[in-house]
N, C-alpha and C positions, 0 to 999 in steps of 0.2 A: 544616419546618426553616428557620432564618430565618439568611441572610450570618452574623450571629454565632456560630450555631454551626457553620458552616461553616468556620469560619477557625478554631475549635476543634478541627475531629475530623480523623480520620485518614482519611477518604476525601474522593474527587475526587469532588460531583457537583454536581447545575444545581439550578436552581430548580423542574424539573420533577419532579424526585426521581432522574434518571438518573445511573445511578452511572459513574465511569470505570476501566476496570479494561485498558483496551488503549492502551498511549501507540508511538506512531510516531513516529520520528526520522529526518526527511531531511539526512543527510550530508553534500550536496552539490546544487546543482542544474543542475550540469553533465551532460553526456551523449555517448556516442558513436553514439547513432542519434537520427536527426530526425522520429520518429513522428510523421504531421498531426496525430494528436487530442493531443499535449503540446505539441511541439516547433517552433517555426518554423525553415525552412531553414536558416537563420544563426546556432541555437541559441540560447539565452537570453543575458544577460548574464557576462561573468564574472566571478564576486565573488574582490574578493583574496582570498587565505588569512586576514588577518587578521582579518577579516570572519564565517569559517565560525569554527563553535564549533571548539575543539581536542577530542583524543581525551579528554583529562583533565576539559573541562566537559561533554564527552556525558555521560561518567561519573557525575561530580558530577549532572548533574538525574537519571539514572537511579537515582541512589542516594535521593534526594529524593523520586522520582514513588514508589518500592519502599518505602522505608521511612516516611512523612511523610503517604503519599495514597491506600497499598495499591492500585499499580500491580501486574497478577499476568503482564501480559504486555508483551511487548517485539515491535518489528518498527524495522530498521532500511530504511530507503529513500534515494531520489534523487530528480529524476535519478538518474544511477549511481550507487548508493553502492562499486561494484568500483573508479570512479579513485580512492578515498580508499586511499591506499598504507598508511596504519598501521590501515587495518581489520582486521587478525587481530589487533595488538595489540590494540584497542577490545574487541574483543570478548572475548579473554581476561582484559581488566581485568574487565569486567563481570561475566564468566563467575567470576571469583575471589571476587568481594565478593558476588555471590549466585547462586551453586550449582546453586539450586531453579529458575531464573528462566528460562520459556521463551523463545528469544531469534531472530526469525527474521529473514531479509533477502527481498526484494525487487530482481530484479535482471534486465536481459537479458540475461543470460548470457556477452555477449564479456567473454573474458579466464577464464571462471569456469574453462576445460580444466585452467590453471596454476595457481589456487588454491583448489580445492574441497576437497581435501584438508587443505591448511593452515586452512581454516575451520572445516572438522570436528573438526580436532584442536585449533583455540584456543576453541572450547566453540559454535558455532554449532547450532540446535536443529534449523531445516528451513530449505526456502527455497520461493519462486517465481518462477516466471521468464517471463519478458514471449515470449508467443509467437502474435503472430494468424494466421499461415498457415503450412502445409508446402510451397506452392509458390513458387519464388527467386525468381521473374521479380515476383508479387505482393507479396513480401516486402520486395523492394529499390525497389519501386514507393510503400507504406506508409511505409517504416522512412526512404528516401530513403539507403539503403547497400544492398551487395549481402553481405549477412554471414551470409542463414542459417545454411553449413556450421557457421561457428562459433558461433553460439545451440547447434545439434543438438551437436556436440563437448561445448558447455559441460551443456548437460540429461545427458550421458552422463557426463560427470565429476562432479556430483551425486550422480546414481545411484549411483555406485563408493565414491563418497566417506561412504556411510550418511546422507548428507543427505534422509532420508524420514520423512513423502512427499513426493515433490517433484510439487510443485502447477505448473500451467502456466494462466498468464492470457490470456485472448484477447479483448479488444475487440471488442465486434460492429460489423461495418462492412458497409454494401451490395455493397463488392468482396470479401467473405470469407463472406458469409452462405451463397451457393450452395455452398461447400468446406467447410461448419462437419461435416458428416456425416464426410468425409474426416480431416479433424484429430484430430475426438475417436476414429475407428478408431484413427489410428497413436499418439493417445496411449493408448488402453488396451492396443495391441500391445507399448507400456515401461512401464506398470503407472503411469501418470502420471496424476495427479486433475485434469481440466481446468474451468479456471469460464469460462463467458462472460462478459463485463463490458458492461451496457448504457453506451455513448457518452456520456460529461457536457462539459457546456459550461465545460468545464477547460482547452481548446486555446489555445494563446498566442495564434495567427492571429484568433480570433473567428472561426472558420468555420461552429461549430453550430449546426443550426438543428434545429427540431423538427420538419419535414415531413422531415429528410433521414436522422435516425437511426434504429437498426435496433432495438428492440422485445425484450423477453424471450419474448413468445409467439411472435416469426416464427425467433428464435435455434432453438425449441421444436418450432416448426411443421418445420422444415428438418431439425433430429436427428430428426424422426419418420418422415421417408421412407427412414430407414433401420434403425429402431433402434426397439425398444419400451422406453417411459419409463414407471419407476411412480415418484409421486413421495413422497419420503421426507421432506420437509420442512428444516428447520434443527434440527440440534442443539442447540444455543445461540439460543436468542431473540436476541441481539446481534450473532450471525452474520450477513454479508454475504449470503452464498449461500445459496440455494435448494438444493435437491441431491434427483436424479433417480437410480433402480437404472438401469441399463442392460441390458436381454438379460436379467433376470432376475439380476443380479450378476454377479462380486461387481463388478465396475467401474459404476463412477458419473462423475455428469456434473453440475456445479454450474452457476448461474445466475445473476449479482449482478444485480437489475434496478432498481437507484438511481432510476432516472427512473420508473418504470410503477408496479413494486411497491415504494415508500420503505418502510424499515426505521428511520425516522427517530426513533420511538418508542421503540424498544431500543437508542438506538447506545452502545455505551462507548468510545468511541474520543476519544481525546485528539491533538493533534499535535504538533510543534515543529520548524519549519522549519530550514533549513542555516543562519541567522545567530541561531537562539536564540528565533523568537516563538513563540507558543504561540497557536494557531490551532484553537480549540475544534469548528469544525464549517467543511468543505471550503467552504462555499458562504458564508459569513460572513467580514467585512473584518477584525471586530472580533480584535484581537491584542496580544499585553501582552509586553515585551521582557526575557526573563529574562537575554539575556546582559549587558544593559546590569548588572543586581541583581549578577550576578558580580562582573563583573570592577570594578564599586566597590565591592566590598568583602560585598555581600550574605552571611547565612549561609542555612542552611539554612533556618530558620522563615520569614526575608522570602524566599526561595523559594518554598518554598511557599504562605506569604499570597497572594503575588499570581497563583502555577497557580488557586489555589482563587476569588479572587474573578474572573476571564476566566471563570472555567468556569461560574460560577453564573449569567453573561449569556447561556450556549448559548441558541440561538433553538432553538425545539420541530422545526424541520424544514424544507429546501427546499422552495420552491413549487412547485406542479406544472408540467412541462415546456412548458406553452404561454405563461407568463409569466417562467417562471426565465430569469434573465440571469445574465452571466460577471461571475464577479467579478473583483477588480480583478488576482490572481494566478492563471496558471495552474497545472496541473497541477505540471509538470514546478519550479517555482517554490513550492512547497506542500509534496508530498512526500507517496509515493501512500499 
């Protein structure tokens, strides 16, 4: 398939033939916790408002990426996408112009106690919620706040809210790895799908290094001193996680291992940061500015033209963690 007829058809893919069919929308790259592996102490920068796309041009590319590139899934992120105040609107808009369209957020949960509810009922599909430990003293150690209660509040307002499954992310980290047995108990004690996330050199500080990160197998090796693992594989070839029975079911335990086991071959995932660029692959600088196409005027087609020709530069895959280097945006600055 050659750029021309790329810019032709109706789907998103590279030149490797990989199609995209999962676009993520970071809201904002603001935050109210200073996680080490995203966030430096003093937070990231703050971008004006008028800077972040508005509720109207999320819209607008999610109508573009749905209708124009056969986008069939949505994930909204951050930073926190919860300080974005007109998120129930957004997603109501969204939720109205397509119906069908799985629609999920990303979140840690402060604040989620007061609006899980309103999320649910403005069309929101499921959610995840950022959680690497049940112990506070480690949490507020990690996160640099002392918030659990309120993370737990907010996973239980979820729950209530029919927002399921509700998935729970955990960073594998040397000061969490010894408690990973612990965690995944009290998540399957709330019927909670937990993934481990192996550590990427996504951290603002540049602190990663590859002698100091924690391993999908030692994630593995640690749930097995407590828990018998049969492994179930990935549903989806373009699935992140790995996914483990636990106890012989029905609870399960997922595993994203980005760095060990790259999934880089199957990815369908598209992104677009909090001021509009379209950032085809987490570890690549390369980015093409769609809100600049808006707001002069762009339609829909030159939208699209140019999602489609960023995408067709996807690089085949990050390098292996003993040479991979940060790139110039972190994490939290990205949009997970």
């Amino acid at each position: 398939m050659s750029i021309a007829e790329v810019r032709a058809g109706s789907v998103l893919v590279d030149a490797l033939g990989r199609r995209a069919r999962d676009l993520r929308i970071s809201l904002t790259q603001a935050c109210n916790l200073r996680c080490r592996y995203c966030m430096p102490a003093e937070g990231l920068p703050i971008m004006p408002r008028s800077e972040l796309l508005s509720a109207d041009e999320v819209a607008t590319l999610v109508d573009v990426a749905v209708d124009q590139l056969g986008i069939d899934e949505l994930r909204l992120t951050g930073g926190e996408p919860l300080l974005r105040r007109d998120l129930e609107v957004l997603i109501a808009q969204i939720r109205a112009r397509h119906p069908g369209l799985p629609i999920a957020l990303t979140t840690n949960g402060l604040g989620l106690i007061h609006r899980a509810a309103g999320l649910a009922a403005a069309g929101l599909s499921r959610i995840n919620i950022s959680l690497d430990t049940v112990d506070r003293d480690l949490f507020a150690r990690i996160t640099r706040r002392d918030r659990l209660p309120d993370v737990i509040a907010g996973i239980d307002a979820a729950r209530a809210a029919g927002l399921t499954p509700v998935k729970i992310n955990a960073v594998a980290l040397s000061e969490t790895l010894p408690g990973a047995p612990d965690l995944l108990a009290w998540c399957l004690d709330r019927g909670l799908e937990l993934r481990f996330i192996e550590a990427m050199p996504l951290d603002a500080d540049g602190g990663w290094t590859k002698e100091a990160y924690v391993t999908a197998g030692q994630v593995l090796e640690s749930l097995g001193t407590r828990f018998a693992l049969t492994p179930i594989g990935r549903v989806d070839p373009g699935a992140p996680a790995e996914r483990w029975c636990v106890d012989g079911g029905p609870g399960t335990v997922g595993v994203i291992a980005s760095m060990t086991r790259s999934f880089c071959g199957a990815c369908d995932r598209t992104r677009i940061t909090a001021e509009g660029r379209v950032r085809p692959c987490l570890f690549s600088d390369d980015e093409i500015d769609l809100r600049a196409i808006l707001r002069s005027g762009g339609d829909a087609a030159d939208l699209a033209a140019a999602w489609r020709e960023v995408t067709w530069r996807k690089s085949p895959g990050h390098l292996p963690a003993d040479v991979l280097t940060h790139p110039r945006r972190s994490m939290g600055a990205i949009g997970g």
